[in-house]
MIGUVEX-677710 format. One record per residue: residue number from 1; x, z, y of N, C-alpha, C in turn. Coordinates in Angstrom, 2 decimals. Layout:
BEGIN
    nr        nX        nZ        nY       caX       caZ       caY        cX        cZ        cY
   NUM         X         Z         Y         X         Z         Y         X         Z         Y
...
This chain:
BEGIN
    nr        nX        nZ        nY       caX       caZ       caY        cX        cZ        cY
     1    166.57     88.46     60.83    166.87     89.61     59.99    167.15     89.20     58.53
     2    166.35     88.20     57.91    166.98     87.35     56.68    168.53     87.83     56.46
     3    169.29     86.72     57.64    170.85     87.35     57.37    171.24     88.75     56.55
     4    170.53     89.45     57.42    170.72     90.97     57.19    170.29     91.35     55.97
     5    169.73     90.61     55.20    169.08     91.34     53.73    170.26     91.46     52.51
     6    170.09     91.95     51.76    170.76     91.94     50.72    170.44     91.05     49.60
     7    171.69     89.78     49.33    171.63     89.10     48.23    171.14     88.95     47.12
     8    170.88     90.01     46.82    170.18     90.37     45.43    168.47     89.95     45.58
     9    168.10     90.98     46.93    166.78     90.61     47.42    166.23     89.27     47.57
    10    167.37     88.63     48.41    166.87     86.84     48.65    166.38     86.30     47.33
    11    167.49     86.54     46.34    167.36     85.88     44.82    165.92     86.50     44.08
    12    165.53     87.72     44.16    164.33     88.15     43.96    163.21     87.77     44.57
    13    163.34     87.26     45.67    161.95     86.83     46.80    161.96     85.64     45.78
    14    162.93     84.80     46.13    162.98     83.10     45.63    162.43     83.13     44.61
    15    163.28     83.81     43.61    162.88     83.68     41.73    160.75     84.21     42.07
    16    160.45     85.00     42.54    159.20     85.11     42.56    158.47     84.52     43.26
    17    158.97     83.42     44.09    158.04     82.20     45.02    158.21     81.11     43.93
    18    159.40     80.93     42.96    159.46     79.84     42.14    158.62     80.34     40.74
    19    158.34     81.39     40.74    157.71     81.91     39.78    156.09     81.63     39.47
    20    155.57     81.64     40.73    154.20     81.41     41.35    154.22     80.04     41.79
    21    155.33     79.02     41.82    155.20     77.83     42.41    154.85     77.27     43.81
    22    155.66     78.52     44.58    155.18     78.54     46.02    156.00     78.03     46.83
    23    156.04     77.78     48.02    157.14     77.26     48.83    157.39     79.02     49.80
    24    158.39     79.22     49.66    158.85     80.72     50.49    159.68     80.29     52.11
    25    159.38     79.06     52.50    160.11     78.82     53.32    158.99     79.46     54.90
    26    157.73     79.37     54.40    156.98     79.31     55.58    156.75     78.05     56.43
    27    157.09     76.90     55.79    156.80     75.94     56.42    155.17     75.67     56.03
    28    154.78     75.60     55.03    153.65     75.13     54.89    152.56     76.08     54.77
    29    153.19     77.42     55.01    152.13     78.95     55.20    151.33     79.37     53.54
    30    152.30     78.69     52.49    152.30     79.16     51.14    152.61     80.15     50.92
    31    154.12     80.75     51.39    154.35     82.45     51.43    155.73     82.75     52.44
    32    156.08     83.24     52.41    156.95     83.93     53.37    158.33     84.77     53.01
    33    159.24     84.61     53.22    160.47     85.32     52.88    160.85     86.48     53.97
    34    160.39     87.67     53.95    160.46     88.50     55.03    160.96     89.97     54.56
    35    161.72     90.53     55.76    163.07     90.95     55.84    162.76     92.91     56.20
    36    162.33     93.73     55.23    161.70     94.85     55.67    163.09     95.77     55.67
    37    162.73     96.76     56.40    164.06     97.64     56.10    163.85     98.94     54.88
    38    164.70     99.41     54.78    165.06    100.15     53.23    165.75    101.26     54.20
    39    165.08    102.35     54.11    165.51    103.68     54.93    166.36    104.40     53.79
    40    166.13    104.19     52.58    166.59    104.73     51.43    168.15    104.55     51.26
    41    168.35    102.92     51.44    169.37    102.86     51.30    170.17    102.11     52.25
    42    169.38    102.16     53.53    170.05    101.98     54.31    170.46    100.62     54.88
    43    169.60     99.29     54.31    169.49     98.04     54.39    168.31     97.48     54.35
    44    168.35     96.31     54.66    167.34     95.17     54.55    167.28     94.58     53.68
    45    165.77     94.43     52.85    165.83     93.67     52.16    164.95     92.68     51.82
    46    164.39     91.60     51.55    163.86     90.43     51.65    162.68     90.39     50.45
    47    161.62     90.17     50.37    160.15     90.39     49.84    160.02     89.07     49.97
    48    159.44     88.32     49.05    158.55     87.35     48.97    156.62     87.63     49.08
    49    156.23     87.47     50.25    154.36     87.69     50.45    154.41     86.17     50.61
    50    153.19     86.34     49.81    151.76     85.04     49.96    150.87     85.01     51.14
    51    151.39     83.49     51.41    150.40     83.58     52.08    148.79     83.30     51.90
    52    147.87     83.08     53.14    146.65     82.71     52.47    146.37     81.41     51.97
    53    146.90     80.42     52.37    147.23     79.21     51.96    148.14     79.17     50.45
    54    148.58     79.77     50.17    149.22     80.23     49.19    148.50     80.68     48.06
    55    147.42     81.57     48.11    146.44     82.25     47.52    145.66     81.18     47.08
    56    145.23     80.36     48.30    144.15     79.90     48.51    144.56     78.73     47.16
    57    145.97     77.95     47.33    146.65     76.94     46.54    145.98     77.43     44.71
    58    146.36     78.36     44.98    146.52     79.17     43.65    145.21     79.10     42.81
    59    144.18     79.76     43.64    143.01     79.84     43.15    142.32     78.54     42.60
    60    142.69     77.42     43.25    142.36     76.04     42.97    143.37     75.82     41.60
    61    144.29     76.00     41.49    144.84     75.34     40.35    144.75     75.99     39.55
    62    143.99     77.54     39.12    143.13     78.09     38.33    142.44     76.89     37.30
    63    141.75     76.01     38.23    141.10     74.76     37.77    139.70     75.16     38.01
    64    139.16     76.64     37.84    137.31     77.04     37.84    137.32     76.86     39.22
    65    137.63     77.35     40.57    137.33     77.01     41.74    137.63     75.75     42.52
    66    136.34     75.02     42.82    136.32     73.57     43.34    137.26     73.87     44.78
    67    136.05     74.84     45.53    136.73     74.65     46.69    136.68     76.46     47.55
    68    137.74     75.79     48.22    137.89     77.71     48.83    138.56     77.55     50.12
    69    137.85     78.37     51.02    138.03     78.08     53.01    137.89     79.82     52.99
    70    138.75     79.58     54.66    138.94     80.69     55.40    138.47     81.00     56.60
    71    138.43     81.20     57.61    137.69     80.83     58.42    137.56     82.77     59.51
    72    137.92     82.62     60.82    138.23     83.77     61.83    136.93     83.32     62.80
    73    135.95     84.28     62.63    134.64     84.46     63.66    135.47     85.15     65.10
    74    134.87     84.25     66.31    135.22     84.75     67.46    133.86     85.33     67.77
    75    133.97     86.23     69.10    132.63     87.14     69.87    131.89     85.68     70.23
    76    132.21     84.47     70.82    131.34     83.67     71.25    130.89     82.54     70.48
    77    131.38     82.44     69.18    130.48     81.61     68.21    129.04     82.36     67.90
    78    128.63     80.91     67.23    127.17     81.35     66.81    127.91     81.67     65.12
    79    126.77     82.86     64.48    127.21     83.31     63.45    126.43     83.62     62.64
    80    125.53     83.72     61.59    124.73     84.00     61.01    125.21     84.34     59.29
    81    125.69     85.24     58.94    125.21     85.89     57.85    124.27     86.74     56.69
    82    124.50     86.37     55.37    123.31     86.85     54.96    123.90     86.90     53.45
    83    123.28     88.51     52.72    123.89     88.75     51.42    122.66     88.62     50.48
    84    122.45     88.68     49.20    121.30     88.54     48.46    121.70     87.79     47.35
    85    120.04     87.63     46.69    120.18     86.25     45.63    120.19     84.75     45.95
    86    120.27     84.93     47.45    120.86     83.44     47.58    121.64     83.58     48.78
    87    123.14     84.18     48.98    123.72     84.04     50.32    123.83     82.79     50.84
    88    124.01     82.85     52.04    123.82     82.19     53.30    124.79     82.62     54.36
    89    125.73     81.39     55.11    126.61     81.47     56.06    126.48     80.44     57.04
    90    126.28     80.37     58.30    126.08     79.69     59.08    127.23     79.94     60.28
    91    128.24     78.97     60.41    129.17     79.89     61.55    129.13     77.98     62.63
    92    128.82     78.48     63.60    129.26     77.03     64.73    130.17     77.45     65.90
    93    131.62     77.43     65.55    132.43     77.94     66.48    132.04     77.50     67.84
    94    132.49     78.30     68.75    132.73     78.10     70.66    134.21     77.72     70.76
    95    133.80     76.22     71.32    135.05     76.26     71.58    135.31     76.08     73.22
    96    136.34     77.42     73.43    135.94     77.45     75.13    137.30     78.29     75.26
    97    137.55     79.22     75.64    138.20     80.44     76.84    138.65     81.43     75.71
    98    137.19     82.01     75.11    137.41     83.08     74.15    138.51     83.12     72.87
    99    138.87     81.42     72.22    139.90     81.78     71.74    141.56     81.74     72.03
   100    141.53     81.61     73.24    142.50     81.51     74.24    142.93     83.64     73.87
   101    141.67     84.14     73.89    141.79     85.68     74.16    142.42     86.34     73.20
   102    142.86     85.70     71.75    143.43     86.25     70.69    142.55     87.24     70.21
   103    143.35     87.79     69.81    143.29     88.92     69.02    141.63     89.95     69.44
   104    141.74     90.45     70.72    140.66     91.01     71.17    139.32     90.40     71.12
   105    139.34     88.70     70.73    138.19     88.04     70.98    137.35     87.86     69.65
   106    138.49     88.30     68.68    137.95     88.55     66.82    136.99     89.02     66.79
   107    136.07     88.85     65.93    134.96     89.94     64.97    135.07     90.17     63.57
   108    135.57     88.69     62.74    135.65     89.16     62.08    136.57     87.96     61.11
   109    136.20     87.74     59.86    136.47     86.92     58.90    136.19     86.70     57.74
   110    135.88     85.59     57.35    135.13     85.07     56.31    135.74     84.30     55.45
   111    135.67     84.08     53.78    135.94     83.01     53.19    134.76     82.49     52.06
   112    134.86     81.60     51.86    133.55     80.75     50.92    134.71     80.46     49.64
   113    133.71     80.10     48.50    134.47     79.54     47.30    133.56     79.00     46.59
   114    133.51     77.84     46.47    132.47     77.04     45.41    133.43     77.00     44.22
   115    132.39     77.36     42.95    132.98     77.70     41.65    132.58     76.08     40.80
   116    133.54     75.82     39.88    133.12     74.27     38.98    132.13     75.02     38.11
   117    130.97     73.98     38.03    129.87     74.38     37.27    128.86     75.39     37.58
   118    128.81     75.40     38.58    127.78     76.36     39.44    127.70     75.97     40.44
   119    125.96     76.13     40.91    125.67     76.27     42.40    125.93     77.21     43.49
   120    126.24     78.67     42.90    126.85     79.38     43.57    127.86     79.08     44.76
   121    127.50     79.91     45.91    128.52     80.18     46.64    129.24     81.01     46.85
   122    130.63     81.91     46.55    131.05     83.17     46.54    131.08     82.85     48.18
   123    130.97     83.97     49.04    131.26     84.46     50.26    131.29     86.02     50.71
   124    132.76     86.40     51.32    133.31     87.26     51.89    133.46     87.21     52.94
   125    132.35     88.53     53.92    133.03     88.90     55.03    133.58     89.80     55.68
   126    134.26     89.62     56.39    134.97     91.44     56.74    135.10     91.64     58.12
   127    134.67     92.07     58.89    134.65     92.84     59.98    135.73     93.10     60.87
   128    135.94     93.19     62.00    137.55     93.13     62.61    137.78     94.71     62.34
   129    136.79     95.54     62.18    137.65     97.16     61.65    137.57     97.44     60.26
   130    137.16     96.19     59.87    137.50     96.65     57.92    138.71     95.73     57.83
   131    139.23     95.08     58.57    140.51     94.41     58.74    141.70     94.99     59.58
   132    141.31     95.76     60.38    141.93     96.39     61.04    142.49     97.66     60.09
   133    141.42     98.03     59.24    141.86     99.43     58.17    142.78     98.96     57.28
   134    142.79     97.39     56.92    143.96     97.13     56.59    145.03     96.80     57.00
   135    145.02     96.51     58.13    146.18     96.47     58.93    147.43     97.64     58.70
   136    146.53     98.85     59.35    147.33     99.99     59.26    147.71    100.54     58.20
   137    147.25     99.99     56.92    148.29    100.45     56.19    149.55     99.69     55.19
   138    149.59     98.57     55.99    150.34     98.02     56.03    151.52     97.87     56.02
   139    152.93     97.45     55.69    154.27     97.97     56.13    154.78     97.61     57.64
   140    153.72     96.42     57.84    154.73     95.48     58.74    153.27     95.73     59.92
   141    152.37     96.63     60.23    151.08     96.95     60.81    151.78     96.69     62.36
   142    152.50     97.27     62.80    152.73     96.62     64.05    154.12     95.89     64.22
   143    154.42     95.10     63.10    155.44     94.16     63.17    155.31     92.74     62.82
   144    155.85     92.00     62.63    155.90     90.75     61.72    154.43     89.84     62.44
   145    153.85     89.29     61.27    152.56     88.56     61.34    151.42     89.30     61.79
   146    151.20     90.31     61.73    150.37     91.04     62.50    150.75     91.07     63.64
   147    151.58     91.18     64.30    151.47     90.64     65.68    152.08     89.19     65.98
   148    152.30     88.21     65.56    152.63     86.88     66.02    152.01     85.83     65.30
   149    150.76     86.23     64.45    149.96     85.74     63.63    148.74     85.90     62.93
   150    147.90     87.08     63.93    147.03     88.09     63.57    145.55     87.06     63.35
   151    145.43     85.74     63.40    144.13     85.06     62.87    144.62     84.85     61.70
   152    145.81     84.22     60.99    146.35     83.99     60.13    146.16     84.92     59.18
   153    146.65     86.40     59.58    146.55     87.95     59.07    145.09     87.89     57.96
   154    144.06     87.86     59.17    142.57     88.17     59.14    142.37     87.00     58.12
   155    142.84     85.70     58.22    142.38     84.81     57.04    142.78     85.27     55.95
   156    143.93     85.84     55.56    144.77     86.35     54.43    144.18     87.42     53.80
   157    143.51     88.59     54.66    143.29     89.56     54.15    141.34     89.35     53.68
   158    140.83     88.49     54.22    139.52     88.06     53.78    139.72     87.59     52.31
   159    140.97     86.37     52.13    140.80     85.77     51.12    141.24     86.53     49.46
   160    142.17     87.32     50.46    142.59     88.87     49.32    141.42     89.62     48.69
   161    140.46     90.04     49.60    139.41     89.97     49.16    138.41     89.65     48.46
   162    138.14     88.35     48.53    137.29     87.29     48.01    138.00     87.42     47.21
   163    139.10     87.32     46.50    139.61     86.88     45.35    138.94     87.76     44.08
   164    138.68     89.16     44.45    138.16     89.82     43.51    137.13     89.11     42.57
   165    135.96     88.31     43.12    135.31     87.65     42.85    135.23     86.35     42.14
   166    136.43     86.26     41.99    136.89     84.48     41.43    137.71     84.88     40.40
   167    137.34     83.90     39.15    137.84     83.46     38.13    139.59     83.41     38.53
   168    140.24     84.49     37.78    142.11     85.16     38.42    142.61     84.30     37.31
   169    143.46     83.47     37.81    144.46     82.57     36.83    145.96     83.91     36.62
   170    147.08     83.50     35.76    147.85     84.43     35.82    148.57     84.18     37.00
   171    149.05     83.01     37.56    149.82     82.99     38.98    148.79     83.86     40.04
   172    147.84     83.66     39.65    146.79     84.23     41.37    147.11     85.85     40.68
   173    146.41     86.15     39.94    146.99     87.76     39.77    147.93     88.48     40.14
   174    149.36     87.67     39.54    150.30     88.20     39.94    150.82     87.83     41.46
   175    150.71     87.11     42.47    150.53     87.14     43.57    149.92     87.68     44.17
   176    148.67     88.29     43.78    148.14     89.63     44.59    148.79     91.01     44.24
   177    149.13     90.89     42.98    150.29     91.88     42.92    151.64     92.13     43.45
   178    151.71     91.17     43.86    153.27     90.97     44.89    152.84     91.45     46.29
   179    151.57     90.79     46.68    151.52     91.35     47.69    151.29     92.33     48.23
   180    150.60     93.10     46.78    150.29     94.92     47.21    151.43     95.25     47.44
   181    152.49     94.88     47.39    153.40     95.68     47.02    154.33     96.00     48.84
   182    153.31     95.02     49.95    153.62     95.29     51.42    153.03     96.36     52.00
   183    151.85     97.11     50.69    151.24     97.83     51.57    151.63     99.63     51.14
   184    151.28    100.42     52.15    152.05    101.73     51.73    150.60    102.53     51.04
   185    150.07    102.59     50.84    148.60    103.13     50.07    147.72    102.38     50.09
């Protein structure tokens, strides 16, 4: 569907993947050049979204966050969470059958972020129906990466999350601002 977009759009995705210093090809799952339709006017046109790897890039070259993971809980890992003055995450994946099951075998998703100069651990988790609520309001909710990439999804939308919490460089900001911009409320 690329083909199908309008010129103007491509040059707008690009200029804002080169803007953020991202790769828009999707090879390396930095961000994505994807092809929504325009009922308005009657065409396709091409969006540059981040990916979570993308985000994730970002937040590190902030320079305050050491390190930052993503991470999709299946029903048959062991899992242990815990919120407070000292959180705690314990996840020991299964590796067996269940993630063969996709999508249905989710619970949930998590990301960690160790900050420079602190012992702290930031950690976010989200639930497969507090991920799911974002799904649907989504543009692309039953199109695109939500369906041919829905662990990927769940890492993305955890780390969207988590980000609230971390020291926002101006590239990471404005990349979460790009990416609101897939969702319809």
């Amino acid at each position: 569907r690329l083909l199908e977009c309008t010129g103007e759009s491509i040059c707008k995705a690009v200029i804002t993947a080169s803007e953020l210093g991202l790769d828009c090809s999707g090879t390396l799952g930095s961000g994505y050049m994807v092809p929504y339709r325009n009922n308005k006017k009657n065409v396709y046109e091409a969006q540059f979204i981040p990916g979570y790897r993308g985000l994730i890039d970002l937040a590190r070259r902030g320079g305050e966050v050491q390190d930052i993971s993503a991470h999709v809980v299946y029903r048959q890992d062991e899992f242990e969470f815990e919120l407070g003055t000292n959180p705690t995450l314990r996840h020991k994946p299964y590796i067996g059958a269940d993630r063969d099951e996709g999508k249905k075998a989710i619970i949930g998703a998590y990301m960690t972020a160790k900050l420079k100069d602190t012992p702290d651990l930031k950690i976010e988790f989200m639930t497969i129906s507090q991920i799911e609520g974002i799904r649907k309001r989504s543009k692309a909710k039953d199109d695109g990466p939500w369906v041919t990439d829905y662990a990927e999804m769940c890492r993305k939308t955890v780390v969207r999350r988590g980000c609230k919490y971390l020291p926002l460089s101006v590239e990471l900001e404005k990349a979460l601002r790009v990416d609101d911009e897939q969702f319809v409320g």
